[in-house]
N, C-alpha and C positions, 0 to 999 in steps of 0.2 A: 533399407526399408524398415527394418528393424527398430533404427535411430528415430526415423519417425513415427511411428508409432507409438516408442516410449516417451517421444517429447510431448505425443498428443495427450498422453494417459497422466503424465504429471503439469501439465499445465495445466488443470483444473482449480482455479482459484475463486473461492465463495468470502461475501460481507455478510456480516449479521450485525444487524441494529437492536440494541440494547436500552434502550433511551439516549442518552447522547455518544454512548460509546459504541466504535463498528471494531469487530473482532473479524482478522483478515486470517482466513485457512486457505493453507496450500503453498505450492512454492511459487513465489514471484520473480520472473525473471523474463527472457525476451519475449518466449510463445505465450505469455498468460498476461501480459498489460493492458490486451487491451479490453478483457473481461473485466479485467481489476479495477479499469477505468471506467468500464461499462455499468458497472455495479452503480459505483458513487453517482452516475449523470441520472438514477433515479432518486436520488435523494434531496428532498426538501426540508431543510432543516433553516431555519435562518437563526441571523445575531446568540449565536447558543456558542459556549466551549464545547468543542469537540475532539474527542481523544481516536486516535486508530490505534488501534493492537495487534502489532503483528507477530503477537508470543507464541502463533501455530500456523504462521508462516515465515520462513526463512528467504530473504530477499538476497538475491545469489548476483545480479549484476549492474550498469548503468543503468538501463533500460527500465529495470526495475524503479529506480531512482528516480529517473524522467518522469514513472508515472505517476511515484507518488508523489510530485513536486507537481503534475499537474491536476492530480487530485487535491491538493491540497491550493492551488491557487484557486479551482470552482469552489473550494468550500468558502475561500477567505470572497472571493466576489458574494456570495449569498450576506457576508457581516459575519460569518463565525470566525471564531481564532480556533488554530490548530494544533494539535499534542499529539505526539506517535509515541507508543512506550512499547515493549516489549521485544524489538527489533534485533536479531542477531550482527553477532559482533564485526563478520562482514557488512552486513549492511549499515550498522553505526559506521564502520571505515570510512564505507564509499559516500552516504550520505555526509559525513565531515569532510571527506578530501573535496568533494564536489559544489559545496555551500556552505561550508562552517559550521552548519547547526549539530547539535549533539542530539540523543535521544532519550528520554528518561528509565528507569527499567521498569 
């Protein structure tokens, strides 16, 4: 019961829109994607660069990965092109073993 509770308490994952940059807090991993996901499907942004930062949030597994591959396919459907920078060194791993792409820091 314990386990649950603590997964409930750190799965807390918040976006905040800056003008075109979303600055992603919290840890992202299986129990928190689909907030993470939840966030981006209010955003309206069209044909604009768009950066996510996840320098204060640590992206811990696949999961995590799925969602920001499917947050980032709704952004690229709207015309925006996508940039993630600040991404911890596990998550640069997994999002390179997973799709080649690298991330910027």
């Amino acid at each position: 019961m314990s386990a649950m509770f603590f997964v409930a308490e750190i799965s807390k994952v918040t976006v905040t829109q800056q003008n075109h940059v979303f600055k992603v807090s919290g840890q992202l991993f299986f129990a928190s994607t689909e907030s993470f996901i939840n966030d981006f499907k209010k955003v309206s942004v069209e044909n604009t660069a768009i950066t996510i930062d996840f320098s204060d949030s640590p992206v811990w597994d696949d999961s995590a990965i799925g969602a920001i591959l499917k947050v980032e396919q709704m952004l690229q459907q709207q015309g925006n092109s996508v940039t993630f920078t600040g991404m911890n060194d596990k998550g640069q791993l997994l999002l390179t073993q997973l799709t080649g792409k690298t991330v910027s820091h």
